[in-house]
FILUMZA-290093 format. One line per 3 residues: number of its first residue (from 1); for each residue x, y, z negated of N, C-alpha, C. Coordinates in steps of 0.02 Angstrom, whole numbers, always signed. Last residue first. Example, Ala and Ser with C-alpha at 12.3 -4.5 7.8 and 13.67 -1.06 7.14 Angstrom:
BEGIN
2> +642/-112/-354/+684/-53/-357/+645/+2/-394; +660/-284/-390/+615/-225/-390/+660/-165/-390
# end
This chain:
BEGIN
218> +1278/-352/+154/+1308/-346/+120/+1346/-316/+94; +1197/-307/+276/+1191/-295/+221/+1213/-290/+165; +1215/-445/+361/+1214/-377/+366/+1183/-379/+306
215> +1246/-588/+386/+1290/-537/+366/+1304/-484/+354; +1163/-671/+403/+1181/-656/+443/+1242/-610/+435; +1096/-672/+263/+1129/-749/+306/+1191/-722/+376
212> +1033/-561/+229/+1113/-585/+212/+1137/-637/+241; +928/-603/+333/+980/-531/+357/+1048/-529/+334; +856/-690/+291/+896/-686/+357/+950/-642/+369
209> +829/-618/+163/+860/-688/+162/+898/-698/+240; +727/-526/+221/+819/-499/+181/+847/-547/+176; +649/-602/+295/+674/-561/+346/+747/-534/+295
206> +578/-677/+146/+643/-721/+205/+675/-661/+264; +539/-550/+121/+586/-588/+80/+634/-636/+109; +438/-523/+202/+480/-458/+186/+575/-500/+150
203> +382/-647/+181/+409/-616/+253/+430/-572/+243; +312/-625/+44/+373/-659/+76/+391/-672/+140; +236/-489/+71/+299/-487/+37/+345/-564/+35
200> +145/-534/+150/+179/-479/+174/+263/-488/+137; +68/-625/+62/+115/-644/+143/+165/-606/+145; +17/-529/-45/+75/-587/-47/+111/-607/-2
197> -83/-427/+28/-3/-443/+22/+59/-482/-12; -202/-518/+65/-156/-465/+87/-94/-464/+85; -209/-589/-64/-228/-641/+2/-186/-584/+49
194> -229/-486/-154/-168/-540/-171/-157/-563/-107; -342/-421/-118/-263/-390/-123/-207/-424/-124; -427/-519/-142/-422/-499/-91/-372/-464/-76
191> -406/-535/-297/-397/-617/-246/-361/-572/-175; -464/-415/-324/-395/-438/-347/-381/-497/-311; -616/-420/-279/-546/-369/-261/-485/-390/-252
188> -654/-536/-361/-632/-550/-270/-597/-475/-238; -638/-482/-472/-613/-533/-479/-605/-548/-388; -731/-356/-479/-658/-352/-485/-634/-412/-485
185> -826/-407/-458/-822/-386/-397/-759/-354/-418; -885/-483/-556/-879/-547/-495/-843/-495/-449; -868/-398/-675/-824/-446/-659/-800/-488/-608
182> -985/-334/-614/-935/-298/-604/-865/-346/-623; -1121/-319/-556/-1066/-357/-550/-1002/-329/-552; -1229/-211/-552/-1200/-230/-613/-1144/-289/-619
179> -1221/-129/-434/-1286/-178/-446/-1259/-205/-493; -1082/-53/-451/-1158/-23/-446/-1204/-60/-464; -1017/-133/-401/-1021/-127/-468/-1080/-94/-525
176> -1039/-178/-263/-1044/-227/-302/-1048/-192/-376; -983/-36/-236/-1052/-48/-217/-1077/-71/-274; -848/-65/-275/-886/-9/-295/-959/-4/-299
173> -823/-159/-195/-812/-163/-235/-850/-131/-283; -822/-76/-53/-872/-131/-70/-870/-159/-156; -734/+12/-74/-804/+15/-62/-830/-15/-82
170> -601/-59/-60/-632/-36/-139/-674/-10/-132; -622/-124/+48/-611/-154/-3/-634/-129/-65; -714/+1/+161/-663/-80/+142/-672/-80/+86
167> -806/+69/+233/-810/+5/+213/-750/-24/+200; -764/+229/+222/-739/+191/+236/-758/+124/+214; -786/+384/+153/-837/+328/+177/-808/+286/+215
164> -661/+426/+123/-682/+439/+174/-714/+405/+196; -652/+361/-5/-659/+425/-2/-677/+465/+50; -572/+230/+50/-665/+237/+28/-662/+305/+14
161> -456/+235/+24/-492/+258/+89/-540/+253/+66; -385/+192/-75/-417/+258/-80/-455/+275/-13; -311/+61/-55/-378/+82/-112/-402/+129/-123
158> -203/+99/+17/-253/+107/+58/-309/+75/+7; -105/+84/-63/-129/+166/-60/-207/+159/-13; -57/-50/-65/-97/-35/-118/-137/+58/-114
155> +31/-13/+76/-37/-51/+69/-73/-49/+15; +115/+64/+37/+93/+85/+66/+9/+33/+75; +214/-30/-59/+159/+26/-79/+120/+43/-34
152> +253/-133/+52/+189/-148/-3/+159/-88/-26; +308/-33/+101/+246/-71/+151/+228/-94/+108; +418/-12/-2/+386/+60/+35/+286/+27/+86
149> +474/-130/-4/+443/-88/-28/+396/-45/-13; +508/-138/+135/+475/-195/+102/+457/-157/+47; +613/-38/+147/+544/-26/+191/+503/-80/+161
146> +699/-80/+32/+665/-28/+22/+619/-25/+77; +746/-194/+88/+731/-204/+47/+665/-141/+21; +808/-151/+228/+746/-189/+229/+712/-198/+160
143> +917/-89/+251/+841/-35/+230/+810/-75/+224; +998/-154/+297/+1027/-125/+223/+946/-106/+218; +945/-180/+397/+966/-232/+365/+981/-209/+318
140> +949/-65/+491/+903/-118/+480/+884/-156/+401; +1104/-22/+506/+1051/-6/+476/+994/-44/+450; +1117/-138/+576/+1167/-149/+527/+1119/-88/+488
137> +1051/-82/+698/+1034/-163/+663/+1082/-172/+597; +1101/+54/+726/+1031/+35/+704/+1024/-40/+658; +1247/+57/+748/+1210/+99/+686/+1132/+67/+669
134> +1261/-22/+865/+1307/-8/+824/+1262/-3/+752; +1171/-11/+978/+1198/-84/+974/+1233/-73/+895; +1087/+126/+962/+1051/+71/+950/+1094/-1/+963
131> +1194/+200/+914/+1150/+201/+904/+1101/+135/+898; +1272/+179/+1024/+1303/+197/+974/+1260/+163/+925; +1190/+232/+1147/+1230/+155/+1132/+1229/+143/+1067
128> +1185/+369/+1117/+1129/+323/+1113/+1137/+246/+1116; +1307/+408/+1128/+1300/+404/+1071/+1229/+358/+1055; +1367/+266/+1217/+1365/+337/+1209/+1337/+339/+1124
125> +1570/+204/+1213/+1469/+178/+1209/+1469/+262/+1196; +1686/+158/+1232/+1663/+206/+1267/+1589/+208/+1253; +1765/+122/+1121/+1766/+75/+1174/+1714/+138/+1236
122> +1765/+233/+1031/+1852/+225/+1074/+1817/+181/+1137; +1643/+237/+982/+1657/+280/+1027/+1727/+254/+1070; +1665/+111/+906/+1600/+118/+965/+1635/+167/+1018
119> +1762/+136/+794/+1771/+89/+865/+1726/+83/+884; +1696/+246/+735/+1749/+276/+799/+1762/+208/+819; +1596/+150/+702/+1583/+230/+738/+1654/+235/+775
116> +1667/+93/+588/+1635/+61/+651/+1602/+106/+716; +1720/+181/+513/+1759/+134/+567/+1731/+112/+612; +1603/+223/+420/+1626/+278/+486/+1703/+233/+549
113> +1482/+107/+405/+1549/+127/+407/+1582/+173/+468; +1322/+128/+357/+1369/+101/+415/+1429/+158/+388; +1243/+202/+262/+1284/+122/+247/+1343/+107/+300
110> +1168/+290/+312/+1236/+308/+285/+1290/+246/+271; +1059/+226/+376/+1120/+258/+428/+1179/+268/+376; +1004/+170/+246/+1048/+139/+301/+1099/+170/+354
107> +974/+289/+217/+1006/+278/+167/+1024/+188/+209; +856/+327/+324/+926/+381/+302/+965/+343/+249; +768/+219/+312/+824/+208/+358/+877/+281/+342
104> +718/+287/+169/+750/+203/+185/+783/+198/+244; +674/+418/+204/+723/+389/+168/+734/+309/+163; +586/+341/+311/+631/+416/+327/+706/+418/+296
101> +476/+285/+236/+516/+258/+287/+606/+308/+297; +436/+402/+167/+473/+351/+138/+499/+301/+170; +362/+473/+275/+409/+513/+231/+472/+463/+161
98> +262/+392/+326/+356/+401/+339/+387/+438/+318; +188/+380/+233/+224/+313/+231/+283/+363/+287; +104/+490/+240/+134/+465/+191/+202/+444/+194
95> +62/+467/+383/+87/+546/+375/+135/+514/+311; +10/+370/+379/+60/+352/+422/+107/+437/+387; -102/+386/+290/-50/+345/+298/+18/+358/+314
92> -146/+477/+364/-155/+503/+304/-97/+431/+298; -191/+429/+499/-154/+472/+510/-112/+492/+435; -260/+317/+444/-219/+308/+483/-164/+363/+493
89> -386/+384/+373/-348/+358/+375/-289/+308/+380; -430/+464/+518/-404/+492/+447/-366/+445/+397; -490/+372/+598/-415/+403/+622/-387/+445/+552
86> -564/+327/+519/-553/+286/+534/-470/+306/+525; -671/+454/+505/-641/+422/+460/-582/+376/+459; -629/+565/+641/-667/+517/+599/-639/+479/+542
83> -617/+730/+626/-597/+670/+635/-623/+637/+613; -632/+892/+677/-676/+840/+674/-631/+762/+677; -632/+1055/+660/-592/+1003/+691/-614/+937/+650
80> -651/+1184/+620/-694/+1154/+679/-663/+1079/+695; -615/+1204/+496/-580/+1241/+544/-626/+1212/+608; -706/+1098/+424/-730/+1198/+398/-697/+1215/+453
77> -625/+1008/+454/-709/+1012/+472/-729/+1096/+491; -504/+1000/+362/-514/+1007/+418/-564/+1022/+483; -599/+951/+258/-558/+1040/+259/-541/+1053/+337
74> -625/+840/+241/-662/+887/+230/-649/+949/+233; -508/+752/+279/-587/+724/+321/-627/+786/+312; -388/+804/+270/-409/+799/+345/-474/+763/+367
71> -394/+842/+155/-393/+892/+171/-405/+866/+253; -414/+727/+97/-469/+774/+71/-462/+811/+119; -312/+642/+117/-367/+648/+161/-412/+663/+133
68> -208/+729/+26/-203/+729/+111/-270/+718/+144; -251/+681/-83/-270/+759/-64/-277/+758/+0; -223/+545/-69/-310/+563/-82/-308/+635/-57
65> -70/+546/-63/-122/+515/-11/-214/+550/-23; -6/+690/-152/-37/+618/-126/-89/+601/-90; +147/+748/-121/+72/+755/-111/+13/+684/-114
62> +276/+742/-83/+264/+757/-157/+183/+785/-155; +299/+657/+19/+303/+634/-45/+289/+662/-93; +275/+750/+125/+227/+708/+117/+230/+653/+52
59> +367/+870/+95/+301/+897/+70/+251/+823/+78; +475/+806/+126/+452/+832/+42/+392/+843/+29; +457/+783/+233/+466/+726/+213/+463/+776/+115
56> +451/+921/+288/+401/+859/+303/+385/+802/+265; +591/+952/+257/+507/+986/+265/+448/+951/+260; +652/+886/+348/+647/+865/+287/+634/+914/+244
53> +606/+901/+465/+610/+827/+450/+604/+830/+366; +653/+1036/+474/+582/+1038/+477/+574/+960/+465; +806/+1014/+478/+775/+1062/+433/+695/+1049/+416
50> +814/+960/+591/+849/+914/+529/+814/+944/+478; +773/+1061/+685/+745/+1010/+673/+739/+948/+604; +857/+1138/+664/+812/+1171/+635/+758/+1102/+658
47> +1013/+1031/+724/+974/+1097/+713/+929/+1104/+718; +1029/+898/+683/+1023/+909/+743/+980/+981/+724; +1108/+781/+601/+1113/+833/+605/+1097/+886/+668
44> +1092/+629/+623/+1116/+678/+680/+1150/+746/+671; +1023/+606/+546/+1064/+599/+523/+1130/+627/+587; +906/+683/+549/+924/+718/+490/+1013/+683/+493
41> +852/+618/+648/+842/+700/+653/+914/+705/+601; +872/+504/+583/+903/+528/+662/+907/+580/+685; +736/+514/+527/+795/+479/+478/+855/+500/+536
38> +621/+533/+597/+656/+589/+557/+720/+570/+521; +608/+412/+672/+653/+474/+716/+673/+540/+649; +579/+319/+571/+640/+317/+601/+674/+390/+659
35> +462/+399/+538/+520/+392/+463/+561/+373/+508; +398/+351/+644/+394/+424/+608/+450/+445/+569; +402/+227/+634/+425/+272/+709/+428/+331/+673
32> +336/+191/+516/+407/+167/+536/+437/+206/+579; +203/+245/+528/+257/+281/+466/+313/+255/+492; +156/+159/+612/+164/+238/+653/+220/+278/+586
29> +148/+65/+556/+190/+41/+614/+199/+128/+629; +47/+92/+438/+117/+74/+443/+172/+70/+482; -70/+118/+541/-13/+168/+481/+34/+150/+450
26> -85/-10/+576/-97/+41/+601/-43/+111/+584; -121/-101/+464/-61/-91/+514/-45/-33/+552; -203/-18/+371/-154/-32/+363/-91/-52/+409
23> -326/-59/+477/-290/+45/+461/-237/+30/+420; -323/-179/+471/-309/-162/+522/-286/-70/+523; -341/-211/+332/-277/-245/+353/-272/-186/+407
20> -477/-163/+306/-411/-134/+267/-350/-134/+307; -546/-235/+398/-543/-165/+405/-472/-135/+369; -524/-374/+322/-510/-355/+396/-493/-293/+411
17> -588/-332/+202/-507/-344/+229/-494/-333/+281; -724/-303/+247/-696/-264/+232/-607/-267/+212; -761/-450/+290/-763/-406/+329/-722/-343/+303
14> -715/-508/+154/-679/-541/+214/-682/-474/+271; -823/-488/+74/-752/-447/+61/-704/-465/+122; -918/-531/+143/-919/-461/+135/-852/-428/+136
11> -898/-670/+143/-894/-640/+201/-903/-566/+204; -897/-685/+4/-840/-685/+36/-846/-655/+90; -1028/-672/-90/-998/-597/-56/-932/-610/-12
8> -1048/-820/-127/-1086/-757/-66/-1067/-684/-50; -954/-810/-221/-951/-861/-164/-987/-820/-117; -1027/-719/-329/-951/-704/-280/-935/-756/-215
5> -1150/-788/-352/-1130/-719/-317/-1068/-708/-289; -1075/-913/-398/-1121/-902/-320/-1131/-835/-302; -1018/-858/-514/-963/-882/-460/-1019/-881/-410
2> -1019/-741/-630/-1067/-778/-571/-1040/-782/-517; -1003/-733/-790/-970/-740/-725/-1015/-780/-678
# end
């Protein structure tokens, strides 16, 4: 074990977190919007749309992340269409992650009580009222456990972007293993994943701690 080699690669693995973190937010925040309008499609019931949501949402769970950006860094090319790595994945993400967003707020919309619906409508709210003072935050709050999920997985998936020549984490790693470090460069991987999403997950933890405090959810 060669702790000065690994002391000297921090600012390596530091640069390539950075990168991780940032196509990680990225594709996370776009799987939420993604997974929240198909979860509205579907709970709406809103013709041949409800249909193509969950179309979508089968075909992005039952595929995995690596094919997806096989097919939008190297297949997509052959059709003339050119993305960079970056936007690949981000899009390969986000494509993922709301197909599991989708189901986490569809299994909040169902939580809300059909009482609380007809006393929205009696007082006169529309349905987009409805919606976002009534159904959404009481939604919220039941889904938080599973989108906390769903954002940790979604962050361990981004160990496959190096497939799209991507400097992060498990690039560099890879590199490092190449020149024969291979304990010093699975030992600041694993730190560097931890330093990631440990936060994540207790802010995932006090936001459900707030939420039963508050009363939703229960």
């Amino acid at each position: 074990m060669d702790l000065d080699f690994a002391i000297k690669c921090i600012p390596l693995f530091w640069a390539a977190g950075k990168l991780t973190v940032t196509l990680a937010f990225f594709g996370i925040i776009l799987s939420l919007v993604i997974g929240f309008i198909c979860a509205v499609l579907q709970y709406y019931r809103i013709p041949f749309l409800k249909q193509l949501a969950g179309i979508y949402i089968e075909l992005a769970r039952n595929t995995p992340l690596m094919v997806q950006l096989f097919f939008l860094f190297f297949g997509l090319p052959r059709l003339g269409i050119l993305i960079p790595g970056k936007t690949c994945a981000i899009i390969g993400l986000a494509f993922l992650g709301g197909a599991y967003m989708a189901e986490a707020f569809r299994g909040g919309f169902s939580a809300v009580g059909k009482t609380q619906l007809e006393a929205g409508l009696s007082l006169g709210l529309s349905r987009l009222q409805l919606l976002r003072y009534v159904i959404f935050p009481q939604a919220l709050a039941v889904s938080l456990p599973v989108i906390s999920a769903s954002t940790i997985f979604l962050m361990k998936e981004t160990s496959v972007f190096s497939i799209v020549a991507l400097p992060d984490l498990m690039y560099l790693a890879k590199d490092l293993l190449k020149e024969g470090h291979s304990i010093e460069s699975n030992l600041m991987l694993v730190i560097s994943y931890l330093v990631i999403i440990l936060p994540v997950s207790l802010f995932f933890a006090y936001l459900e701690r707030r939420a039963r405090f508050a009363g939703f959810g229960s």
